[in-house]
C-alpha positions in Angstrom: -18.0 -57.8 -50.6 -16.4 -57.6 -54.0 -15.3 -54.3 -55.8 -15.9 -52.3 -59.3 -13.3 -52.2 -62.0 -10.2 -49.8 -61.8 -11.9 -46.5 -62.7 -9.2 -45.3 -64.7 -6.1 -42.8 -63.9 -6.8 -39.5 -63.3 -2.9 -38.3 -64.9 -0.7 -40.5 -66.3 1.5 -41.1 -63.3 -1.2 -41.6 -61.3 -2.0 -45.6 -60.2 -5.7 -46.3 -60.1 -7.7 -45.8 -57.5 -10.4 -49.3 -56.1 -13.7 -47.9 -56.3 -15.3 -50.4 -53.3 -18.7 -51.1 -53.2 -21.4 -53.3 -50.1 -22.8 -56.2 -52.2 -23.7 -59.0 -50.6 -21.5 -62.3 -50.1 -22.5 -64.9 -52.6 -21.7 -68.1 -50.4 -20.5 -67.2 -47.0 -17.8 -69.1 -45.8 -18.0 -70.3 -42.0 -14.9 -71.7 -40.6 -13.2 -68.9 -38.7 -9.9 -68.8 -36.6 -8.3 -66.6 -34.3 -5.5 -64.6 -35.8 -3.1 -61.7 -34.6 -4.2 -58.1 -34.9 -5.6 -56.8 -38.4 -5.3 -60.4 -39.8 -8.4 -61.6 -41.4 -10.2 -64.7 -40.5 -12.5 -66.9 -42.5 -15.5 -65.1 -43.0 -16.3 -64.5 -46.4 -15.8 -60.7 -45.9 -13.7 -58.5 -48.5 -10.5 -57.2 -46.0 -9.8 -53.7 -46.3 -6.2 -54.8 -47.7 -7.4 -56.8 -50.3 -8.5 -53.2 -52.6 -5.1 -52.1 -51.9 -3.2 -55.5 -52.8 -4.9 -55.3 -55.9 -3.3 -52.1 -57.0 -0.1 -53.3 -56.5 1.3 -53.8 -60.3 -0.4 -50.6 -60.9 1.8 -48.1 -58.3 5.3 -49.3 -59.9 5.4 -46.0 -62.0 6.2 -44.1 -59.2 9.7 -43.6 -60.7 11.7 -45.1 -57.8 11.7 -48.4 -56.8 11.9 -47.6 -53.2 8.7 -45.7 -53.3 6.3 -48.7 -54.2 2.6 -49.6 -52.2 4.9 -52.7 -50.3 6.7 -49.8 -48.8 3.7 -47.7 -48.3 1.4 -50.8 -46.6 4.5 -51.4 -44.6 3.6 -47.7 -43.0 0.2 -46.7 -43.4 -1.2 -48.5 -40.0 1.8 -46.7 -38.7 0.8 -42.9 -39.6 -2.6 -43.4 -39.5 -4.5 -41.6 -36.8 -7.7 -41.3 -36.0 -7.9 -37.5 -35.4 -7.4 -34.0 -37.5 -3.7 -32.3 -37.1 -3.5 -29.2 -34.9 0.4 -30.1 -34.7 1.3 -30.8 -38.8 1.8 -26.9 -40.8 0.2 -27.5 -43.8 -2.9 -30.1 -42.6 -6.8 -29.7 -43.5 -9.4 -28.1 -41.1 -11.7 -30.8 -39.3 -14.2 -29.1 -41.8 -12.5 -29.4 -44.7 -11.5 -33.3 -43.9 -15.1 -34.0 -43.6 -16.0 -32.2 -46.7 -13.6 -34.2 -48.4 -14.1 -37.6 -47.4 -17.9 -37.1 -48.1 -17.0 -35.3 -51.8 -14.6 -38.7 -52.2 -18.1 -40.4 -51.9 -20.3 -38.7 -53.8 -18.1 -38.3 -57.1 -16.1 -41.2 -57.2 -12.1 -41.4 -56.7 -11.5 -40.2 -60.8 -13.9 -37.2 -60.3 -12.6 -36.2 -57.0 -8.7 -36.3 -58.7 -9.3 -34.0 -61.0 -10.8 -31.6 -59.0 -8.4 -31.9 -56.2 -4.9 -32.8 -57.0 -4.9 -32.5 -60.7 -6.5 -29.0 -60.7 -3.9 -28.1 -58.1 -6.8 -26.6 -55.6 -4.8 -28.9 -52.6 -1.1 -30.8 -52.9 -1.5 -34.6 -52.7 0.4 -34.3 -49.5 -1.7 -32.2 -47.5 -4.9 -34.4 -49.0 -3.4 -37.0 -47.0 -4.3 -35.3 -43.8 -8.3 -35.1 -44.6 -8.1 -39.0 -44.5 -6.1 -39.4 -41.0 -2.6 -40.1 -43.0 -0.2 -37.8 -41.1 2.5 -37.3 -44.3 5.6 -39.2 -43.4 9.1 -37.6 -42.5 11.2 -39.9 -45.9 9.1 -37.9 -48.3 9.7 -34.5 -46.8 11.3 -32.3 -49.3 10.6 -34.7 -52.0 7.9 -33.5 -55.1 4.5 -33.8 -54.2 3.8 -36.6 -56.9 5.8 -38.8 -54.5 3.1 -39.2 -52.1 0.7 -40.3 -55.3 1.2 -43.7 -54.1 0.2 -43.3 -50.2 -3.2 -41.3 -51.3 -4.0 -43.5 -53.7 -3.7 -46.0 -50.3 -5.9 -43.5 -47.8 -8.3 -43.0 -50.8 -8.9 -47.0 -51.4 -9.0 -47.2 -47.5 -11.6 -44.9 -47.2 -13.7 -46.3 -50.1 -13.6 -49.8 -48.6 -15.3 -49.0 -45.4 -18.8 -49.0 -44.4 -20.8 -45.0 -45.3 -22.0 -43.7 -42.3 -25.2 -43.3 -42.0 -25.7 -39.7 -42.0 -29.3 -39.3 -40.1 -27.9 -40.7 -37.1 -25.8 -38.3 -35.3 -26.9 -37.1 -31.9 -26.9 -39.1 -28.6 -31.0 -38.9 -28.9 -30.7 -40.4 -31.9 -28.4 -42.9 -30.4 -31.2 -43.3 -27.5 -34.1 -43.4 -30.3 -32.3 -46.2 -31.8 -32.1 -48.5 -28.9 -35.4 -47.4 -28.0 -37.0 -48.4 -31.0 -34.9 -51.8 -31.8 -35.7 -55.1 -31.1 -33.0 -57.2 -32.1 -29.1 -55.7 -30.8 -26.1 -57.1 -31.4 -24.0 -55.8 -29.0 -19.8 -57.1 -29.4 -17.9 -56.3 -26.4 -14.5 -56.4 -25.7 -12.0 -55.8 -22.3 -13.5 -52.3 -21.8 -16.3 -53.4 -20.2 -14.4 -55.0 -17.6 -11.9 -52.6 -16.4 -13.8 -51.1 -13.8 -13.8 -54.7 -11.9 -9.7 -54.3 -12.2 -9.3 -56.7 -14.9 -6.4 -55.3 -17.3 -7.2 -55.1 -20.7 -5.0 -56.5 -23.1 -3.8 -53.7 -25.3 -3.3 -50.2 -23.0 0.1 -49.2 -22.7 1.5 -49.6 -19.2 -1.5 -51.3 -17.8 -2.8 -53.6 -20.9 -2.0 -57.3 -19.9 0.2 -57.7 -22.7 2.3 -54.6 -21.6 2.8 -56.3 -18.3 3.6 -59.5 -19.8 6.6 -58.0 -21.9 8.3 -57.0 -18.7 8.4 -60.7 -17.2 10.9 -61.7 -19.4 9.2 -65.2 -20.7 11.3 -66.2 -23.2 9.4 -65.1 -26.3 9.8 -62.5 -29.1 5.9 -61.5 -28.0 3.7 -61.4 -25.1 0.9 -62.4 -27.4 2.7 -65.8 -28.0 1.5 -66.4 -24.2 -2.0 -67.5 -25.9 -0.2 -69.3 -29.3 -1.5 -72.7 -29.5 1.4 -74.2 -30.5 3.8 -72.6 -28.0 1.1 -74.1 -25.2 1.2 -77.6 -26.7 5.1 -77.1 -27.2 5.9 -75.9 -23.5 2.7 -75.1 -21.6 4.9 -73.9 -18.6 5.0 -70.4 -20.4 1.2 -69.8 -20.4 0.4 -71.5 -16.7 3.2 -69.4 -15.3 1.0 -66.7 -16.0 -2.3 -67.7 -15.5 -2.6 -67.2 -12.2 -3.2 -63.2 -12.8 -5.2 -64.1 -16.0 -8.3 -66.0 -14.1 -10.3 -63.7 -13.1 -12.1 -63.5 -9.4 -14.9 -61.8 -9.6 -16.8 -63.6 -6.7 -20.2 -63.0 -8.7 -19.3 -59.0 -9.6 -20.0 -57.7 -13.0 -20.0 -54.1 -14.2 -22.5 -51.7 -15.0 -22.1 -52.4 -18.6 -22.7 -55.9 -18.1 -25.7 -54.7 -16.6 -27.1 -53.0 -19.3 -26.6 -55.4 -21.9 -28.7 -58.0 -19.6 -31.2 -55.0 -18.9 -31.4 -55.1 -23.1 -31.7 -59.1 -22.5 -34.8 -58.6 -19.6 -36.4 -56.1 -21.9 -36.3 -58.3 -24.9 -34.2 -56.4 -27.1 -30.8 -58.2 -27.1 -30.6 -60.6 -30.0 -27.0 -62.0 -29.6 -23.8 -60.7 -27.3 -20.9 -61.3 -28.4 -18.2 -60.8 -26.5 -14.3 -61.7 -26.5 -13.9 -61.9 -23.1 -12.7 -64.6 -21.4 -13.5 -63.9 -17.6 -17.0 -65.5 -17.8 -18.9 -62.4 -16.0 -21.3 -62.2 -18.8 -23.2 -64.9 -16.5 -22.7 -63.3 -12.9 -24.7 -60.7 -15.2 -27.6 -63.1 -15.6 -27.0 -63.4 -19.4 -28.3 -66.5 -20.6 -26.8 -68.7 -22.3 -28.5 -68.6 -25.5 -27.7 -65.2 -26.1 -24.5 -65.1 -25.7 -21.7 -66.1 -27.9 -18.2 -66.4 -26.3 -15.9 -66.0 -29.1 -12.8 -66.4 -27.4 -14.7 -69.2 -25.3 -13.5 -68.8 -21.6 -12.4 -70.2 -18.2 -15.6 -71.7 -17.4 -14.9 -75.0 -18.7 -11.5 -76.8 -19.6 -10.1 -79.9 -21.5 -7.4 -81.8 -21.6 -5.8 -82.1 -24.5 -5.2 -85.6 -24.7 -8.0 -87.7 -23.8 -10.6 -84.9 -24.4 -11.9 -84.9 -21.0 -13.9 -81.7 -20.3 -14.4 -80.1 -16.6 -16.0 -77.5 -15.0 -13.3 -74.7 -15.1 -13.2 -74.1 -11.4 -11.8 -77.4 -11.0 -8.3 -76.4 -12.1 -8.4 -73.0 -10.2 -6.4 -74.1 -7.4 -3.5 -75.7 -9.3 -3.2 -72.5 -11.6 -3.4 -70.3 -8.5 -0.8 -71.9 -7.1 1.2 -72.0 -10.9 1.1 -75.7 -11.3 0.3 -77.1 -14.4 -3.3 -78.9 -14.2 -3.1 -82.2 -15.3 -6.5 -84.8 -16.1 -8.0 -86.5 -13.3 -9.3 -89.0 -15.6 -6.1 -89.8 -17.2 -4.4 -90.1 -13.7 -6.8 -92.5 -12.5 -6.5 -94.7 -15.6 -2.5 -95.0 -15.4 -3.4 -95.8 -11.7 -5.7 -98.2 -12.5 -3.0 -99.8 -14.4 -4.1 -99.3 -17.7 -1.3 -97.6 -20.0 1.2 -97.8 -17.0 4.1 -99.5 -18.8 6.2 -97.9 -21.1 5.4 -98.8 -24.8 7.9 -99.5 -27.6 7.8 -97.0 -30.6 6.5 -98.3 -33.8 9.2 -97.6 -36.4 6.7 -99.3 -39.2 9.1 -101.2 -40.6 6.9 -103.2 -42.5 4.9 -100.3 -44.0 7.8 -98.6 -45.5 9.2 -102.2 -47.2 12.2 -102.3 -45.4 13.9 -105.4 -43.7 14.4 -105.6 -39.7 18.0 -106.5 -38.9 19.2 -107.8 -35.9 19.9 -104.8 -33.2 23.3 -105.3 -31.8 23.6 -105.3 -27.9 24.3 -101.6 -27.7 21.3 -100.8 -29.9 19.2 -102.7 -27.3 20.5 -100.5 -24.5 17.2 -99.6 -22.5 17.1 -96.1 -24.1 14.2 -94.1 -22.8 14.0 -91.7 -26.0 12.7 -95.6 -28.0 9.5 -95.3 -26.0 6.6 -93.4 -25.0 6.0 -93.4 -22.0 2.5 -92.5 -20.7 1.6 -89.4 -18.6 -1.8 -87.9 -17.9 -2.7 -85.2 -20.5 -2.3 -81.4 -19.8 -5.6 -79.5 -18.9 -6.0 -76.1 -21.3 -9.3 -73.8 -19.8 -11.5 -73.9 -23.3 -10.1 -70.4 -23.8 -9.9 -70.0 -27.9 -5.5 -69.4 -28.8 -4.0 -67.6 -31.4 -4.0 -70.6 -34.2 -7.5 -72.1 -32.7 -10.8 -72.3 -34.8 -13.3 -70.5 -33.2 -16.6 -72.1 -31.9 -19.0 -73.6 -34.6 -21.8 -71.1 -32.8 -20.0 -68.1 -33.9 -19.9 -68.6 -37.3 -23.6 -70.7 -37.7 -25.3 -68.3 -35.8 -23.6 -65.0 -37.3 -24.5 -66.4 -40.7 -27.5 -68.1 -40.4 -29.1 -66.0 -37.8 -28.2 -62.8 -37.0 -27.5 -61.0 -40.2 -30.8 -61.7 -41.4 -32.8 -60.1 -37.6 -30.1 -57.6 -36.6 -31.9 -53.7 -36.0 -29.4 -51.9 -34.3 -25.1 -52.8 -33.8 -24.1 -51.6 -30.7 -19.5 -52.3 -30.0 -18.7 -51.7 -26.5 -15.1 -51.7 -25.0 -13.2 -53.2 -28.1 -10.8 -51.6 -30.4 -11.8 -54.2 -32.8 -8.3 -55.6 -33.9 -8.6 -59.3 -33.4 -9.8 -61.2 -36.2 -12.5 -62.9 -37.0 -14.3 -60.9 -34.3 -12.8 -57.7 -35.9 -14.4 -58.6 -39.1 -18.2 -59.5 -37.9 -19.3 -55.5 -38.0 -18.4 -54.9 -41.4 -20.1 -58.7 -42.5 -23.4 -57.5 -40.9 -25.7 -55.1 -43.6 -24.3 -51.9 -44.1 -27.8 -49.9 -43.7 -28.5 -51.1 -39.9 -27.4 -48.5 -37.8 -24.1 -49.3 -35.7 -23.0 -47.0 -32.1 -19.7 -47.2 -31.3 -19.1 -47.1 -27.4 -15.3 -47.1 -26.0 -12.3 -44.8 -24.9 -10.5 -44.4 -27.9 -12.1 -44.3 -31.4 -11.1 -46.5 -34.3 -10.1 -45.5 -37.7 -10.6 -48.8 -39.5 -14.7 -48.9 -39.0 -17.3 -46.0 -39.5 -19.8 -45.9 -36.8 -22.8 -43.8 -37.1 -22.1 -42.8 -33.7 -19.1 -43.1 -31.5 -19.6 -42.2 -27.6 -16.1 -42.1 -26.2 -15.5 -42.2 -22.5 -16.2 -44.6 -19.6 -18.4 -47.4 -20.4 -19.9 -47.9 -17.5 -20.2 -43.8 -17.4 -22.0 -43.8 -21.1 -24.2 -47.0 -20.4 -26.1 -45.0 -17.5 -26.4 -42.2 -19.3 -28.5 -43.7 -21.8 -30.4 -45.3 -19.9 -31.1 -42.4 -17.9 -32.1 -40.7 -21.2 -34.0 -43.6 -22.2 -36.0 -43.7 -18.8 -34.3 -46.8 -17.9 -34.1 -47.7 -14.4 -30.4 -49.1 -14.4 -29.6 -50.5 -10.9 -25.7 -51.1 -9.7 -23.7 -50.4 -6.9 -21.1 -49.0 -8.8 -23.1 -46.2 -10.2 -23.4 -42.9 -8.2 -26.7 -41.2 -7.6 -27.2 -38.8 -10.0 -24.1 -38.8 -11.2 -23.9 -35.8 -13.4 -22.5 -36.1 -16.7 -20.3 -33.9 -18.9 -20.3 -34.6 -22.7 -18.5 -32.6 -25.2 -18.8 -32.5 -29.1 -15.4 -33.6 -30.7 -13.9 -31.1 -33.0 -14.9 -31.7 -36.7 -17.2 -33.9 -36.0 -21.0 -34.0 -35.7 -21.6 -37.8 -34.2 -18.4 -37.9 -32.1 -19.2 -37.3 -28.6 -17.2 -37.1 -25.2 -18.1 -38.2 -21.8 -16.5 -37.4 -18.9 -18.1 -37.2 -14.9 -18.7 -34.1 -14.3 -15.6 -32.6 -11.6 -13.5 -35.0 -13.3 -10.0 -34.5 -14.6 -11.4 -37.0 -17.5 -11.0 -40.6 -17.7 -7.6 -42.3 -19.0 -7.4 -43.4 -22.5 -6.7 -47.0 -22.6 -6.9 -48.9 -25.9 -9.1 -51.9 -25.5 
């Protein structure tokens, strides 16, 4: 996606503001790894930093050097929120925030300047808050052009993603939609296995990675559990963990899981991709060749020396029991004999044109650290690492296939913060509709509609709606449902069971 030219500065201390435009990529790029949270992988898709990277040179008349857009990028993930203030004095009604953001659209960042800011209708400060920036605590007291630099941020951040499109509002709508389509991509994440008792990764308290900062490891992050280099390094760390990573479902899969075969059976699901790594997508029934595990999973594993691929079920009992797996077919060869000595290192004395001397009798000492000695390669489950490329099948089939057939976007259960996977919504067209189904919103994406609440809760009430007959042992009877409209918006809806206290708000 590329971007218009700076549309000019609407005062003279003002920095520019990105106008962002959808065009299509020229030459998409395939080759994709997995990187930390907001990091962008390979895809040829314009990040949402890149607009406000380019501004940089522009922000430095500001006045003070402390107030530049490195200090404000090093903040704005941090006081962003995806909600409207009851709890900041000064902040925007929900209606007014809406009003906003969609007058942003419709006249362009100069435009909307002057007839905000510059006309002095609304301080730059509290024209933060229409664009989820809550207005951080070192500018309090300071003059309002200080926070210039953070709008100009929220502005450009708001122009680089995807318009919502505004027809589709309603949970009928959202029903009409998958209806009516006939090729879903449907992206799931953790969420959609939590009811099983599989901890997601992110929640606080629960998420897996919460649980693995208490265990004391040895590393500055729990996320360093799945680095590839720390596992080829010392793959004690991840295998002393493992054990309450595999899952054991014993064939179970959740109600979501159910649906998005039911979308399979009915001939409507074009490609699921999930990052999961538990494998229940086939307990499911999910065949193969519609499904795309991005993250790969536990199904199958490899040992990383000789290559050697297993089912993944062959390793369970030795990660179980916190062993590291090592390859059968490498044991059996140094058994056999073959590669059982130790063998001298090559120094390559030759190669670099220098002349062997004669070693003197203490040089000649039998010094294990001058050989390799063989040992039988460490087996990894095919589950993708921080520092991995992902899949060919992601990529190819993303680019080749789906963005071309795709009628309907359906996330489920994912905050969306791992790239490449976070970046494959915002690569797909921007006019094919998109529903948005998961506890917490995000900020970072605009969804058409967002349906926020239990998964498994939200999947049966569509179908119900839909006159679906969605069979699972996990859903009650005629369970009734209550769904609320979120305050300021007309596409945000909330479920909750009805007698309920209301789920718990993992972030997934």
């Amino acid at each position: 996606m590329k971007g218009k030219g700076a549309v000019g500065r609407p005062r003279k201390n003002w920095p520019a503001v990105k106008e962002v435009v959808n065009e299509e990529p020229e030459h998409p790029r395939v080759r994709v790894e997995v990187t930390d949270d907001q990091q962008v992988g390979h895809l040829n898709v314009r990040p949402h930093g890149q607009a406000r990277n380019e501004l940089e040179e522009r922000i430095n008349d500001l006045g003070e050097s402390w107030e530049t857009e490195s200090l404000f990028e090093d903040v704005i993930e941090d006081i962003s929120e995806d909600r409207f203030f009851d709890d900041v004095a000064d902040a925007v009604t929900p209606e007014q925030a809406v009003r906003y953001r969609q007058q942003l659209r419709a006249i362009g960042p100069t435009e909307f300047c002057k007839l905000t800011v510059d006309s002095g209708t609304i301080t730059a400060k509290k024209l933060l808050t229409a664009f989820g920036i809550r207005p951080p605590d070192f500018l309090e007291g300071r003059p309002d052009e200080s926070y210039y630099g953070l709008l100009t941020l929220a502005l450009t951040r708001e122009l680089a993603k995807r318009a919502k499109l505004l027809k589709y509002n309603t949970i009928d709508d959202a029903v009409a939609l998958l209806k009516r389509s006939r090729n879903i991509v449907v992206l799931t994440g953790a969420g959609i296995s939590t009811s099983l008792g599989i901890p997601d990764f992110r929640s606080k308290e629960t998420g897996l990675y919460s649980q693995l900062e208490k265990l004391g490891l040895g590393i500055s992050d729990p996320q360093e559990v799945f680095n590839i280099d720390i596992f080829r390094d010392d793959p004690t760390i991840f295998y002393s963990v493992a054990k309450d990573i595999l899952p054991d479902t014993k064939g179970l899969y959740s109600p979501t899981h159910a649906f998005i075969a039911k979308l399979q059976d009915m001939g409507k699901l074009l490609t699921n991709y999930s990052q999961n790594i538990d494998n229940i997508e086939a307990n499911a029934g999910i065949r193969p060749e519609k499904l795309v595990q991005c993250h790969g999973s536990f199904a199958t594993a490899t040992c990383q020396k000789c290559k050697h691929r297993v089912k993944g079920d062959t390793i369970f009992a030795d990660i179980k029991a916190g062993r590291i797996p090592r390859c059968a077919k490498c044991v059996a060869s140094l058994r056999s004999g073959n590669g059982s000595m130790k063998r001298k290192r090559s120094y390559n004395s030759k190669a670099n044109g220098k002349k062997t001397r004669r070693r003197s009798s203490e040089e000649e000492e039998d010094d294990d650290d001058q050989y390799d000695i063989p040992s039988a390669g460490v087996m990894k489950p095919d589950v993708t690492f921080f520092g991995e490329e992902l899949p060919d099948e992601f990529s190819q089939r993303l680019v080749k296939h789906d963005r071309d057939l795709v009628d309907l976007v359906v996330v489920i259960g994912t905050s969306l913060k791992v790239a490449p996977v976070s970046e494959v919504v915002p690569y797909l067209p921007p006019h094919i509709p998109q529903i948005y189904i998961s506890r917490t919103p995000v900020s970072h994406i605009n969804f058409d509609i967002d349906l926020l609440g239990d998964c498994d809760l939200i999947v049966a009430e569509l179908c119900r709606r839909a006159g679906w007959d969605l069979q699972h042992p996990m859903l009650a009877p005629d369970q009734a449902v209550d769904i609320r409209l979120e305050e300021g918006y007309k596409s945000r809806h909330v479920f909750t069971a009805a007698g309920s206290g209301g789920p718990s708000t993992p972030e997934v």
